[in-house]
N, C-alpha and C positions, 0 to 999 in steps of 0.2 A: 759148598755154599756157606756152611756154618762157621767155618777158618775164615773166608775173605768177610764176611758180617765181623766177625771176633777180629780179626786185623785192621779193617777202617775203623772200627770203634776205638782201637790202640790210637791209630796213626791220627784221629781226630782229638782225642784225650789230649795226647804229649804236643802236637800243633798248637791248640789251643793254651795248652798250660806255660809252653814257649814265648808264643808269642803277648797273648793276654792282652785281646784288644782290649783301648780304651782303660786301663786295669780292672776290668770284669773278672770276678772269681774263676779258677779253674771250674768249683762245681758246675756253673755252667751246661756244659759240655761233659761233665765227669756221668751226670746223670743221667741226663738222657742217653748217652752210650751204654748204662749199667743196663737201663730198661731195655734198649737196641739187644745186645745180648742174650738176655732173657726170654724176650719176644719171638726171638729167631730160633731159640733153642740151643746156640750154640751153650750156653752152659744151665743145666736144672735150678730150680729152685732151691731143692736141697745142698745140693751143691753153692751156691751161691749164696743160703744163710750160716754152711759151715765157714767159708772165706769168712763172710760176716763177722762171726763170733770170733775167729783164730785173731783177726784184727782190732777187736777191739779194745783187751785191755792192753794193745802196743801205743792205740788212737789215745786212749786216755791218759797213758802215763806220758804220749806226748804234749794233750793237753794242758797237766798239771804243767812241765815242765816251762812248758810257753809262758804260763801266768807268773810263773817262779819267775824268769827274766824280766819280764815286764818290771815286776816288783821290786826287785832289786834296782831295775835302770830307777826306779822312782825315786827308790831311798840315795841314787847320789851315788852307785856303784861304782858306774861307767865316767862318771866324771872326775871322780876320785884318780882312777884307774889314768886317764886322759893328763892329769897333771901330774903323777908320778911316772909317766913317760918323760913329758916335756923336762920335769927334773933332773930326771936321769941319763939326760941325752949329754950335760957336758960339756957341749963342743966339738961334740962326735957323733955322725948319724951313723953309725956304725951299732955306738950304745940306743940308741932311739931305736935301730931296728933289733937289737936285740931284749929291746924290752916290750916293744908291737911281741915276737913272735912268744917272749915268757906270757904275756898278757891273754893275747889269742890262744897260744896252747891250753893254758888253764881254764878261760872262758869255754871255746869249744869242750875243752871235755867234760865240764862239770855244770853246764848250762846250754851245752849244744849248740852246734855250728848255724842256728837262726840268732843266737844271740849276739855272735860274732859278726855275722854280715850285718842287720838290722841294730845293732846299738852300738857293737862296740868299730866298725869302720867308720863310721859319722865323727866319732871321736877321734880316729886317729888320722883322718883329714884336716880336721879341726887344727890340729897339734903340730901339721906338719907346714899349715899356713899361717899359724902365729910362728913356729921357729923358719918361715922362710928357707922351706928346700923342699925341693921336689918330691912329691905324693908318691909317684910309681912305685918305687920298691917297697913301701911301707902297706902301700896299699894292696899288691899283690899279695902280699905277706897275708893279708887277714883273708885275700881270697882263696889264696891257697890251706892256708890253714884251717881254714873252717872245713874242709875235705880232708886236707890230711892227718889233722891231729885230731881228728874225732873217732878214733881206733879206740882210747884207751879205755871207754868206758859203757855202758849200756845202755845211759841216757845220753848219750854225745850225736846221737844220729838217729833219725828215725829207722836208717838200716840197721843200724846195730842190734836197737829193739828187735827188730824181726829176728835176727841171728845168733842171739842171749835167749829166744825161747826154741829155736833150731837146735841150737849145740847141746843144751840142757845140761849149761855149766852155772854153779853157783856165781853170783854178783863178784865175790871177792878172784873167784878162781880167774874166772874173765879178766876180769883186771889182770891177775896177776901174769895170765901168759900175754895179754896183748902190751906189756907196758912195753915192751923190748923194740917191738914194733913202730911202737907209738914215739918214743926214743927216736930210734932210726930215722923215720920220717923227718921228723921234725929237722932232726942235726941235717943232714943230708939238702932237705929243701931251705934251711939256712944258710950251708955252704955255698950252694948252687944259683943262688937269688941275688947275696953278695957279689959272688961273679957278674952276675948278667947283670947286675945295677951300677957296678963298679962307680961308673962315669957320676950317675945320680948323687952317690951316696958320698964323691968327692970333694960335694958344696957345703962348705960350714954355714952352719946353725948360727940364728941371730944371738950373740950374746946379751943384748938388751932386751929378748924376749918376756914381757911381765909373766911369772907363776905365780898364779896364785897360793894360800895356804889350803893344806891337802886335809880333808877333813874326811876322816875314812870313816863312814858306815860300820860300824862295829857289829849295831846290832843285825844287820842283815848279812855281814860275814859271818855270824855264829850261827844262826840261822842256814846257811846254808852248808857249816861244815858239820851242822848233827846234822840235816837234813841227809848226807852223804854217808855219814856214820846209819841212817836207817835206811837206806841204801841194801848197804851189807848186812843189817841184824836184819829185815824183812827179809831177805832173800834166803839167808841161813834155817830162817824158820818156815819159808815154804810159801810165803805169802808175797804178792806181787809189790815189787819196788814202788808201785804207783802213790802207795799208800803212804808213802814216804814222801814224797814228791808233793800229794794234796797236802800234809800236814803242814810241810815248809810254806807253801801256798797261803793255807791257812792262816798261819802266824803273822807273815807279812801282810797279807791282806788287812786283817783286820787291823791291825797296825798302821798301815798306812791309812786305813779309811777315816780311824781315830783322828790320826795328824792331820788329814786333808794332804795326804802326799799322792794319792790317788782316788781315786772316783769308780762307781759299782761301772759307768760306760769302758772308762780304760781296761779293766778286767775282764769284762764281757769280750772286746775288741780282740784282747791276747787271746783270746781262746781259737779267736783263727776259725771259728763251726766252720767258714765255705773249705777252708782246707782240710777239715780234717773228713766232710763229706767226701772231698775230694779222693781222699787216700782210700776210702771205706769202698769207694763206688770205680776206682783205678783198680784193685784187689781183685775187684767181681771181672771185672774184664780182663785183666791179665790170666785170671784162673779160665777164662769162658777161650784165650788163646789156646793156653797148654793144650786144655782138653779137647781142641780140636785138633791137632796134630806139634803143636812146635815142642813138646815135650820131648817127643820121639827122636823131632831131631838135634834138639840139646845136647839128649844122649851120647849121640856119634859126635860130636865136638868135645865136651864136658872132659877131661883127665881122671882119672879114676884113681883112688888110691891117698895115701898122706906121706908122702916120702917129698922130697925137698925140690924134683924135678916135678912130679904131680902139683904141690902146692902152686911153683913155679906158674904152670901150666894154667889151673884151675884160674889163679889173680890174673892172669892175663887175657883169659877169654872173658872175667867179668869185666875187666878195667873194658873192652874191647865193645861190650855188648851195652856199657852204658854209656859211651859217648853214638852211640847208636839207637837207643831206644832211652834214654836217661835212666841215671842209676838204682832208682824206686822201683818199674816194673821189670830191672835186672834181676833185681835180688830178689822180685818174687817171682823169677822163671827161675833160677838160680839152686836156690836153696832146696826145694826138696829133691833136686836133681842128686844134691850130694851130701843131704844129712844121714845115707846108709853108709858111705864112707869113712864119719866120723867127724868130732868137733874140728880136729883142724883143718879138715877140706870145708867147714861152713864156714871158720876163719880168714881162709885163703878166699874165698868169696869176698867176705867183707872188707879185704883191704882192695883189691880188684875195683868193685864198686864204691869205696871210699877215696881212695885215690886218682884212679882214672880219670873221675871228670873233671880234673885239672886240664885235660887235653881239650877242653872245648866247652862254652857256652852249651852245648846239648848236655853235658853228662850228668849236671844236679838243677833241681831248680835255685839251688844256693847261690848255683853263676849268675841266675838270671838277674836275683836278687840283691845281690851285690853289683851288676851293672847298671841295675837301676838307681841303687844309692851314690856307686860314684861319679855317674852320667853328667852331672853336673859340675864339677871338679876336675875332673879329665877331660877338656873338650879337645884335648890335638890329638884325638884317634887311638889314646895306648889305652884306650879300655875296647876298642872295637873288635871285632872276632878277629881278625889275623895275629895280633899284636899278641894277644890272649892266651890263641895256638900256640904262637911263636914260642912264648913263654912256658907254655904247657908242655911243647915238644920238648923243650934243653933241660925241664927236672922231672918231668911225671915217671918216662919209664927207671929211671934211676931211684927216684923216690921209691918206686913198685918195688922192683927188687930188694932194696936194703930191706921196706920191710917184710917181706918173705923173710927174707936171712932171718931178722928179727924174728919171726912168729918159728921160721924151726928151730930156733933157738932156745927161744921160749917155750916148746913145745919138750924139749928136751929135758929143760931145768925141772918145771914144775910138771909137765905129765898129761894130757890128756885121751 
């Protein structure tokens, strides 16, 4: 009784959070399910304020990070960014997609894959109907990449967070074995997007497209490359990244509040509270699952070990289990299943659930979010779920794989 109570609270949670009628918050539904849980017994009290607390300084440094984009999209980032695409294009959408994927790889990993869907796509729609050629490949580009290039870093995903305090690798170390990974992906779902867009990517670019002049944000790029640098020095001394994250926050914030480049409402708005309720009170119900029996059966699916077929094994039952249940309550059935095994079986998790939900509108809320920004711009169907799959099927498990290759690679060079 207490597993089907713990399983409809699941299935009501990820419905709700999918669908979002109306655009009503996920908390919604996220709470009342947490309470449902509780009530039922399927998970304790005690139990349910350790989740609490395990989640929160991951909730906070997400928080910070949120604000941090906001901030930046204030100061003229993302627009910056928008005209040194259309720059750089040439004459060739080839270069326009190569500069979408340098753009979104560095957003995603150093501002995380909400900044990529939520600021930096708007832009790069923007950019593809003043040069006059077709959105899809450019736009897939950002969707995909906001999953797949968000390996390389700690703050680049809210999963990562969970799996940087999993593996219990220093900030830099992390970086260092996942960049190979993060590599792989990218070049790989470059290759393979080229392909499948071929036709798109054939239409020349308007050469009388007007660019404006590129006025780069200076002081919110310096800004966010110490912010990155305390990144690594907080982590080295033992103390949570987060605190790196509020300072960068801080600096802009007040910054922009001086200029009038933002507003105390806009800051409030980034922090997202129904979301990060949401994540707090998802937690307590995914753990009130486990504990009622799917733990056990994890077990008997999960690969055991860190050798290159295990890893193999391990990314694939995540990639598998988040286009199934989406990639948030993946990784936390996920993770304690295989942090005895060792950091790189929490790794092979995290590319698993970073990558996978490329294969489907279920597997991040990122897809959803990013369908809702390009809904408007795509209306002849190639944002619609087949189209999506379609896409998802011809790079996702190629993606997976190379980066496995990458992470035992990387596992080899640097150690863990």
């Amino acid at each position: 009784m207490e597993l089907t109570f713990a399983l409809l609270a699941l299935v009501a949670v990820l419905g709700f959070a999918l669908i979002r009628p109306h655009g009503w918050p996920e908390a919604i539904v996220a709470v009342p399910a947490a309470a449902l849980v509780l009530a039922t017994g399927a998970i304790s009290w005690p139990a349910a304020t350790a989740e609490v607390g395990r989640l929160l300084p991951v909730v906070g440094f997400l928080a910070a990070v949120l604000v941090l984009a906001r901030l930046c999209d204030d100061e003229g980032l993302f627009r910056a960014a928008g005209l040194m695409m259309a720059r750089a294009t040439s004459g060739s959408q080839n270069r326009f997609l190569a500069s979408v994927f340098a753009i979104a790889a560095a957003v995603t990993a150093i501002l995380s894959l909400d900044a990529t869907v939520v600021l930096l796509t708007p832009v790069v729609l923007a950019t593809a109907r003043t040069l006059a050629v077709p959105a899809r490949p450019h736009a897939y580009a950002t969707a995909h990449l906001a999953n797949s290039a968000s390996l390389l870093l700690p703050v680049s995903n809210l999963t990562n967070l969970l799996a940087f305090s999993a593996a219990g690798l220093t900030f830099v170390h992390f970086a260092a074995v996942m960049t190979l990974p993060w590599l792989a992906a990218i070049a790989v779902e470059f290759i393979l997007l080229r392909w499948l867009f071929a036709k798109d990517l054939a239409v020349h670019p308007r050469r009388d497209a007007p660019v404006e002049p590129i006025e780069v944000p200076k002081f919110a790029l310096s800004v966010l490359g110490l912010t990155l640098v305390g990144f690594a020095v907080t982590s080295l001394l033992g103390f949570s990244p987060a605190w790196a994250a509020m300072a960068g926050a801080l600096v802009l914030g007040v910054r922009g509040l001086a200029r009038g480049h933002t507003s105390a409402g806009r800051i409030v708005a980034a922090l997202d509270i129904p979301f990060l309720a949401f994540v707090l009170c998802l937690g307590v119900v995914v753990a009130a699952v486990m504990n009622s029996g799917l733990e056990s059966v994890m077990q008997q699916v999960i690969p055991d070990g860190q050798g290159l077929l295990a890893l193999l094994g391990i990314a694939a039952v995540a990639a598998v289990l988040s286009n199934v249940v989406n990639n948030l309550p993946a990784v936390l059935v996920l993770l304690p299943l295989v942090t005895a095994a060792g950091p790189a079986a929490v790794l092979a998790v995290l590319i698993g659930v970073n990558i996978g939900p490329n294969l489907t509108y279920v597997g991040s809320l990122a897809n959803l979010l990013w369908r809702t920004v390009v809904r408007r711009d795509m209306t002849d169907g190639s944002a619609g779920f087949v189209e999506f799959s379609r896409v998802g099927l011809f790079t996702t498990p190629a993606v997976l794989v190379a980066a496995v290759l990458g992470l035992w690679a990387g596992v080899q060079i640097f150690g863990i």
